[in-house]
KOLBA-642506 format. One record per residue (C-alpha): x, y, z. Coordinates in steps of 0.02 Angstrom, whole numbers, plus 32768, in hexadecimal, padded with zeros to 4 digits. Layout:
+------+------+------+
!    X !    Y !    Z !
+------+------+------+
!    X !    Y !    Z !
...
+------+------+------+
//
This chain:
+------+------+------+
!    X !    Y !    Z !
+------+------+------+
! 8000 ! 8000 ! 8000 !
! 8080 ! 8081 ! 8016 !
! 80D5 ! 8043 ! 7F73 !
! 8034 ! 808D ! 7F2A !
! 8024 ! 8126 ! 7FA5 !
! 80E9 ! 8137 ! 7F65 !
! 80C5 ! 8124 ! 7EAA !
! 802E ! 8196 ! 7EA0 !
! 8099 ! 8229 ! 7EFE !
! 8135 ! 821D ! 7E7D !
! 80B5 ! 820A ! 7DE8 !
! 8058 ! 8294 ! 7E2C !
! 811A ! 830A ! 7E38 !
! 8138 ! 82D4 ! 7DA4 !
! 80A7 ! 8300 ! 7D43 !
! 80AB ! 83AE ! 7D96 !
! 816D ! 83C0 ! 7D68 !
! 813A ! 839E ! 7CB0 !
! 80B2 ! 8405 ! 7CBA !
! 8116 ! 84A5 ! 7CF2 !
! 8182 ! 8492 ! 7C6C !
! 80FD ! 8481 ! 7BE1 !
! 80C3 ! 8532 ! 7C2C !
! 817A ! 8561 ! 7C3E !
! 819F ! 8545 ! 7B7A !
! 8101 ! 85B5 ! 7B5B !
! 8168 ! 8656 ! 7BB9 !
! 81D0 ! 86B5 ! 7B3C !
! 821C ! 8718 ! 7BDF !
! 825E ! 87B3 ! 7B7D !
! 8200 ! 8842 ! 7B6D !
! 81BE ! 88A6 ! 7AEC !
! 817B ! 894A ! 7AB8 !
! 80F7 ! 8949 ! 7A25 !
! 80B5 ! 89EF ! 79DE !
! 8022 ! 8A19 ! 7977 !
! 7FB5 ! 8A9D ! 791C !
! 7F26 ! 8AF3 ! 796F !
! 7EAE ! 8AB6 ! 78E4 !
! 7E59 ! 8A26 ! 78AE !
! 7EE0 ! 89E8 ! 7858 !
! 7F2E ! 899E ! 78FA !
! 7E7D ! 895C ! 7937 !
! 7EC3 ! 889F ! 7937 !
! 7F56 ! 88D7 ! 79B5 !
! 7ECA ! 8941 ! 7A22 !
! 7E57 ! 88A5 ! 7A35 !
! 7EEA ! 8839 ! 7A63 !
! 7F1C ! 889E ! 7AD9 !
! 7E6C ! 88CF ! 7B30 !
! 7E60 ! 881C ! 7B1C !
! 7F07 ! 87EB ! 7B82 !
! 7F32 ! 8768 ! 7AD4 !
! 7FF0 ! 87A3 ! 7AE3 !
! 7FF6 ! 8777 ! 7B9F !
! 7F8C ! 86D5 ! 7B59 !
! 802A ! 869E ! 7AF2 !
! 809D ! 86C0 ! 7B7F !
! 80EE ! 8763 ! 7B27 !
! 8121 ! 87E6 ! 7BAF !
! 80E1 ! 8899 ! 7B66 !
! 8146 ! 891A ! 7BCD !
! 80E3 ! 89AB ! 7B52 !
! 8062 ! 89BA ! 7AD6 !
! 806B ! 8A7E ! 7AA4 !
! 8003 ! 8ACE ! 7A22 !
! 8028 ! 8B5F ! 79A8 !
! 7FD8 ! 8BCB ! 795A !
! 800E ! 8B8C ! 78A6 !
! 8060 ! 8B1E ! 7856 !
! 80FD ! 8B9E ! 7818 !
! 8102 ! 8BC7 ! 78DF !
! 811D ! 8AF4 ! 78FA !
! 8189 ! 8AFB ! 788D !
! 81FC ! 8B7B ! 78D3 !
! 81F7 ! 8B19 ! 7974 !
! 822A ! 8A77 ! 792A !
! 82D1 ! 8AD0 ! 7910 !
! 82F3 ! 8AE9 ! 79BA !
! 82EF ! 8A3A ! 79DC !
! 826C ! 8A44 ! 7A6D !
! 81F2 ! 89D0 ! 7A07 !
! 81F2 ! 8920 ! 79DB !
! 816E ! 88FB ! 7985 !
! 80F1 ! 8975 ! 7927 !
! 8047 ! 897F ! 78D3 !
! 806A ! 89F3 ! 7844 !
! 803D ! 8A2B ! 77A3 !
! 80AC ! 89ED ! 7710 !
! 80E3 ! 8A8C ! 76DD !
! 812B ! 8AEB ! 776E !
! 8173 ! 8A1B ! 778C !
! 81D6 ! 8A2C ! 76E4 !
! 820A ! 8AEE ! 771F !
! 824A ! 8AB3 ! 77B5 !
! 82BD ! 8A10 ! 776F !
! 82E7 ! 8A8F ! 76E5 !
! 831C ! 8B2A ! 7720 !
! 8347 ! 8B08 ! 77DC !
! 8390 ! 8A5A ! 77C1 !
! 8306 ! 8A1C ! 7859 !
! 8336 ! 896D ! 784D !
! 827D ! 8931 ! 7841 !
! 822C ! 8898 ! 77DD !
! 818F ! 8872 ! 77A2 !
! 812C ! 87CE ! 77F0 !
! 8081 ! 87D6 ! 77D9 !
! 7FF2 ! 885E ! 7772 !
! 7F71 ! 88B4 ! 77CF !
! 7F0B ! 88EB ! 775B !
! 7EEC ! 892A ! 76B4 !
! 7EBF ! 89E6 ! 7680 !
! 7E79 ! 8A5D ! 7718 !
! 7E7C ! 8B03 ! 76D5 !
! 7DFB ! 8B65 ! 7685 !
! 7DD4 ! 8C0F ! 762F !
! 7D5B ! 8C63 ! 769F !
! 7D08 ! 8D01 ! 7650 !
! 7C7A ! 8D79 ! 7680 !
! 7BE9 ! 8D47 ! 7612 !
! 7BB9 ! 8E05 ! 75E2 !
! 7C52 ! 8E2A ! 75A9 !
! 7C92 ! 8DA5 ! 7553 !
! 7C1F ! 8D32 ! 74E0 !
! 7C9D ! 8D16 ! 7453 !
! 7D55 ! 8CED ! 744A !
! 7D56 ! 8D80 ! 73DA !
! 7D1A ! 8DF0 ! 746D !
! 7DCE ! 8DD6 ! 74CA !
! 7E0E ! 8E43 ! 7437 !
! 7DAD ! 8EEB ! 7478 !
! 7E07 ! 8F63 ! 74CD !
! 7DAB ! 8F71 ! 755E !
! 7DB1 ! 8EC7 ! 758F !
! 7E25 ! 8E8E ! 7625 !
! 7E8C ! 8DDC ! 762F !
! 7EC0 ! 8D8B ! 76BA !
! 7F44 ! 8D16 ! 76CF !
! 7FCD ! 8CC0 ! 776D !
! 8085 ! 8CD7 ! 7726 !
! 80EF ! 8CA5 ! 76A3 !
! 811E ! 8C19 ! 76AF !
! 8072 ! 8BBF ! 76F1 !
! 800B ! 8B36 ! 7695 !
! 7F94 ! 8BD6 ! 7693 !
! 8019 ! 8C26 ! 762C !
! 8029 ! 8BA9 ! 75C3 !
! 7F76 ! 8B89 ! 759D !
! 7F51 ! 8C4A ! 7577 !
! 7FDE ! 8C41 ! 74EA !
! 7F97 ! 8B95 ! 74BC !
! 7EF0 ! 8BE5 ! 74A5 !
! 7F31 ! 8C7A ! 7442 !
! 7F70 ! 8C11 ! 73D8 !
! 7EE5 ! 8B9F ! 73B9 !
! 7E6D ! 8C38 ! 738C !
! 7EEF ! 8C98 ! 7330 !
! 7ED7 ! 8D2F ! 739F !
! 7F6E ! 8DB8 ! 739C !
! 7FDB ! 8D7D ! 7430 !
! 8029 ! 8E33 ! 742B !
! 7F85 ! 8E98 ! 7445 !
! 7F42 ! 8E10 ! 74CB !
! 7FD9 ! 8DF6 ! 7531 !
! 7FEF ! 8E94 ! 7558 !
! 7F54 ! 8EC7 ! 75A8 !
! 7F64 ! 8E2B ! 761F !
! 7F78 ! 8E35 ! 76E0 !
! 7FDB ! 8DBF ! 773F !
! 7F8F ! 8D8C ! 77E4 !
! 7F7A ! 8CDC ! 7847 !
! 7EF4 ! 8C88 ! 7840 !
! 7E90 ! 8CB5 ! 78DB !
! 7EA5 ! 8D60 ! 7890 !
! 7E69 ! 8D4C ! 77E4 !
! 7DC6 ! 8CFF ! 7839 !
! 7DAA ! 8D9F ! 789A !
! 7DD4 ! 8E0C ! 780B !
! 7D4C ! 8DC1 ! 77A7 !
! 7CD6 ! 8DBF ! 782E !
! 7CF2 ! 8E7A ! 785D !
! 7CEE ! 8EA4 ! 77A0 !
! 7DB4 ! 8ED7 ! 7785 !
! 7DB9 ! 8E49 ! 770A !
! 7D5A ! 8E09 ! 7677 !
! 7D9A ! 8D72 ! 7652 !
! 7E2E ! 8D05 ! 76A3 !
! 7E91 ! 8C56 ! 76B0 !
! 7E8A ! 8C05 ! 775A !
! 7EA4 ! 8B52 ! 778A !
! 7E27 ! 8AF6 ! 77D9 !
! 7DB6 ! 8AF3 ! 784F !
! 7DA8 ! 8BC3 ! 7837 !
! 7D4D ! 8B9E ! 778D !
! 7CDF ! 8B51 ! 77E8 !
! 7CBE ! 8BBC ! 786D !
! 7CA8 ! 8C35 ! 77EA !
! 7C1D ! 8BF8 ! 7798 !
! 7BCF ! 8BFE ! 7849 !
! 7BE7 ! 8CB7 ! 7828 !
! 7BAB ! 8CC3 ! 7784 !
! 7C37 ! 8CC5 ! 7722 !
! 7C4E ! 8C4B ! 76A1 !
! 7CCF ! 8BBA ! 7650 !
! 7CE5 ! 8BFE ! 75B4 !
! 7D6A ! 8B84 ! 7581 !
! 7DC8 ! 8AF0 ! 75E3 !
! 7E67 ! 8A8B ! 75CE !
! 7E18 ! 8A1A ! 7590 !
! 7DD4 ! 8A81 ! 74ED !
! 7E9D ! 8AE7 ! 74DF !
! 7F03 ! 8A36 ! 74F3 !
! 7EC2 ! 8990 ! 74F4 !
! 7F03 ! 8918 ! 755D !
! 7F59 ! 89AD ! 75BE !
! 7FB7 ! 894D ! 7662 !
! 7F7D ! 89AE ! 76E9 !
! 7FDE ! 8986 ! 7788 !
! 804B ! 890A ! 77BD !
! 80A7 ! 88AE ! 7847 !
! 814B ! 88C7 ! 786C !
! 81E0 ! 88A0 ! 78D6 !
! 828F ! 88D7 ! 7907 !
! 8300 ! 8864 ! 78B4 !
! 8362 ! 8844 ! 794D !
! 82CF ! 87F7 ! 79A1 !
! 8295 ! 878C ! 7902 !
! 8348 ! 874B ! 78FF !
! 8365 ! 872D ! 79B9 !
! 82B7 ! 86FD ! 7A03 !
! 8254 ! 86BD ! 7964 !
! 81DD ! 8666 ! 79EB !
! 8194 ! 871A ! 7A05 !
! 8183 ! 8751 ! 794A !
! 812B ! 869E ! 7944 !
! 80B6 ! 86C1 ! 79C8 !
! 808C ! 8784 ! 798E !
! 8064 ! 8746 ! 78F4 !
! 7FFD ! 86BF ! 7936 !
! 7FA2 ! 8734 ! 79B3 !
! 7F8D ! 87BD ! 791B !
! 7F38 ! 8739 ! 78B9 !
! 7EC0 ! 8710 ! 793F !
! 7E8D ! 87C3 ! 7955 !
! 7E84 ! 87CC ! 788C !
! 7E01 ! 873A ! 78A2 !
! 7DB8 ! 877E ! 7935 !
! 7D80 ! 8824 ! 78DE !
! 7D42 ! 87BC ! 7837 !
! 7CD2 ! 8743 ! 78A6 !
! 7C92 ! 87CD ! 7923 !
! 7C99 ! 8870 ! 78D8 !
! 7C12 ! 88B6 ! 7959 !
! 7C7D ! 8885 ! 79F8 !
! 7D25 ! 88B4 ! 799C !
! 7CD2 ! 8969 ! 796F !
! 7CA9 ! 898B ! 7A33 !
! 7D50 ! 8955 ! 7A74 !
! 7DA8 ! 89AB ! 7A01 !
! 7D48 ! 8A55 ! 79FA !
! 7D4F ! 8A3B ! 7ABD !
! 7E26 ! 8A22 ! 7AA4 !
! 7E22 ! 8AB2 ! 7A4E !
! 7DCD ! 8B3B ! 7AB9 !
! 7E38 ! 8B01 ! 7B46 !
! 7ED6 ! 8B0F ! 7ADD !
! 7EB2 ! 8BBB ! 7A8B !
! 7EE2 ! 8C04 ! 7B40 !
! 7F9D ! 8BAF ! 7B4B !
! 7FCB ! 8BB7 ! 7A9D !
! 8072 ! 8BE7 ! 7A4D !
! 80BD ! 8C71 ! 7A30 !
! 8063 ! 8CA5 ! 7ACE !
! 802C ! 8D55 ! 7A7F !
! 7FB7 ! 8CF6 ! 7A09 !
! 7F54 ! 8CBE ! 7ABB !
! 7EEE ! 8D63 ! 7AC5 !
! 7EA7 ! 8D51 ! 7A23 !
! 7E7A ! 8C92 ! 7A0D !
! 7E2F ! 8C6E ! 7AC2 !
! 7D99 ! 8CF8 ! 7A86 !
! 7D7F ! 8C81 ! 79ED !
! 7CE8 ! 8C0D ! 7A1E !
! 7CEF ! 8B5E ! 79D3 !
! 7C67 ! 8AEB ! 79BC !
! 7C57 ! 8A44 ! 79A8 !
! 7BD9 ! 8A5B ! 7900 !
! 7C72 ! 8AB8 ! 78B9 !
! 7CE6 ! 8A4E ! 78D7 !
! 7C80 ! 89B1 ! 78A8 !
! 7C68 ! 8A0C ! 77FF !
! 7D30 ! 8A16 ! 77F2 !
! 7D4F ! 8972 ! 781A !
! 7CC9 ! 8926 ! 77A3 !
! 7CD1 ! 898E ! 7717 !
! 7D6A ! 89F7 ! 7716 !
! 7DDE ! 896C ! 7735 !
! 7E10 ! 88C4 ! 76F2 !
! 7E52 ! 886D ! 77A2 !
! 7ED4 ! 87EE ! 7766 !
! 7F7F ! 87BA ! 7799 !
! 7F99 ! 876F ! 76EA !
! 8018 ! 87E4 ! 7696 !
! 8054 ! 87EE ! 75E4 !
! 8121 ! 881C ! 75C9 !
! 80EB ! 884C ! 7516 !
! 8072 ! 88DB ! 7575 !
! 80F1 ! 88FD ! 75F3 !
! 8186 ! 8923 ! 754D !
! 80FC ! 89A4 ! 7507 !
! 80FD ! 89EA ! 75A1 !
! 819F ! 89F8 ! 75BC !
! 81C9 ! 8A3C ! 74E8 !
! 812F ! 8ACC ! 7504 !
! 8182 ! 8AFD ! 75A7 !
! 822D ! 8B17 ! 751C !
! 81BA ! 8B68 ! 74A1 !
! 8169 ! 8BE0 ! 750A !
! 821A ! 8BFE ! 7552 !
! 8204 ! 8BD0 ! 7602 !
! 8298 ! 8B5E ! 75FC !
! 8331 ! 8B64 ! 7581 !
! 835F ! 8ABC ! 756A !
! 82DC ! 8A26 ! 754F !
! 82FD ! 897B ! 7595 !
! 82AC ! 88C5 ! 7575 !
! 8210 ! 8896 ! 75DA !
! 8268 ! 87FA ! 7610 !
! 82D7 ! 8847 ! 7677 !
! 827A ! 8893 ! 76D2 !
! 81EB ! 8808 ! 76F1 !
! 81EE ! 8771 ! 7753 !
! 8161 ! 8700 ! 775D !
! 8182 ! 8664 ! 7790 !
! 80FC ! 866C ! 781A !
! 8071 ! 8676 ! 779D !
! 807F ! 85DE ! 776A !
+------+------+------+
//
């Protein structure tokens, strides 16, 4: 009998000693510092995080920060206080371009995002951007904004010279105001301030969708170091990303609340920290945001390198980078598959 008592204790030990290292192996120890947009873009990373799915796959998030754009993520990546970012492609290819940030891509987003937001009175026809009276809004040079306002000049032949020069460079949050309050009559914006706009009664005049087709909206990526030394954590953000990605495609309702709910909270600890006045006045709903997420957006980590090259040749064209470089070197995927 106490053969038995004896055999049931060590079993016991030892089931509990394998046991606590199966949960062991599932702790990636170092910690890491993920970024994101304060947009819709990065909805996947602000359900997994509401939803404690990072702290599910044993990853150790010292900081989840937002910015105010994507160009002001990208600015931060070269500092080297972030790991691992939720960010749109362009400012991405800025950043491994012009500030050598040692970043890779792992995983897409989402495709397109952006749309052309106009006041319905003023402008009815593309032609009607052509009048002098008429005031543009756009974020930087430099942004996938940027990029989409040439795009579209191009696609309706309008006179770059004569447009460009009447346009007004402000963030995004801004732009939304300025349309509100009448200053503007037409501007770019990412999402989900299209969509708020329409709340407003402004209108999508055009999308991303209509200027470039299978536009690559935003992607994952990664410092190289940590893809090279800890591949268990790339492996488990992309794994986590894709679950969000699903999440939002399967419960678009629930994924609309958390994230307009992320949001709000977020406007009032944003970066840079003089963007907090303005964007913790902006009220976000969930019917706005559910609007973004299921019409604005494709939500897929699938990614195409052939998307990501003409990407990375417009951002030559338009001259936001000097030099181009191949799409393969700058991609790594192997946790897609």
């Amino acid at each position: 009998m106490k053969k038995i008592i004896l055999f049931v204790i060590l079993g016991g030990m030892f089931l509990a000693a394998i046991s606590g290292c199966n949960k062991k192996s599932k702790t990636t120890g170092k910690p890491i510092r993920i970024a994101v947009e304060f947009t819709t873009h990065s909805a996947g990373a602000h359900i997994a995080n509401q939803k404690g799915w990072y702290k599910e796959e044993g990853l150790t998030v010292t900081s989840y920060e937002n910015y105010i754009t994507g160009m002001a993520l990208a600015a931060a990546l070269s500092n080297g206080d972030i790991d691992a970012a939720y960010i749109c492609l362009i400012p991405a290819i800025n950043a491994r371009a012009n500030a050598n940030v040692p970043i890779k891509i792992v995983a897409g987003v989402h495709k397109y995002g952006y749309g052309f937001v106009v006041n319905p009175a003023k402008v009815k026809t593309i032609d009607d951007l052509k009048e002098p009276g008429i005031r543009i809004g756009c974020t930087s040079e430099g942004s996938p904004l940027d990029l989409l306002l040439h795009k579209m000049l191009e696609k309706y032949h309008l006179d770059k010279k004569q447009i460009l020069k009447k346009v007004r460079r402000m963030n995004p949050q801004r732009l939304l105001l300025a349309l509100k309050m009448g200053q503007l009559d037409a501007a770019f914006i990412c999402e989900q301030f299209p969509s708020m706009a329409e709340e407003l009664g402004l209108k999508v005049f055009l999308t991303a969708e209509d200027i470039c087709p299978d536009m690559q909206g935003s992607v994952l990526v990664v410092r190289e170091e940590l893809l090279d030394e800890h591949p268990v954590i790339v492996e488990k953000l992309v794994r986590v990303t894709k679950r969000a990605t699903q999440f939002i495609n399967e419960h678009p309702q629930e994924a609309a609340e958390i994230v307009a709910k992320g949001l709000q909270i977020a406007g009032k600890k944003i970066f840079p920290v003089k963007a907090i006045d303005m964007t913790s006045k902006l009220i976000i709903t969930p019917g706005s945001i559910l609007k973004s997420l299921t019409t604005r957006l494709v939500n897929t980590i699938d990614i195409n390198p052939q998307e990501i090259q003409k990407g990375i040749d417009t951002c030559v064209e338009l001259e936001y980078i000097k030099e181009s470089f191949k799409a393969e070197d700058f991609i790594d995927l192997r946790f897609l598959e």
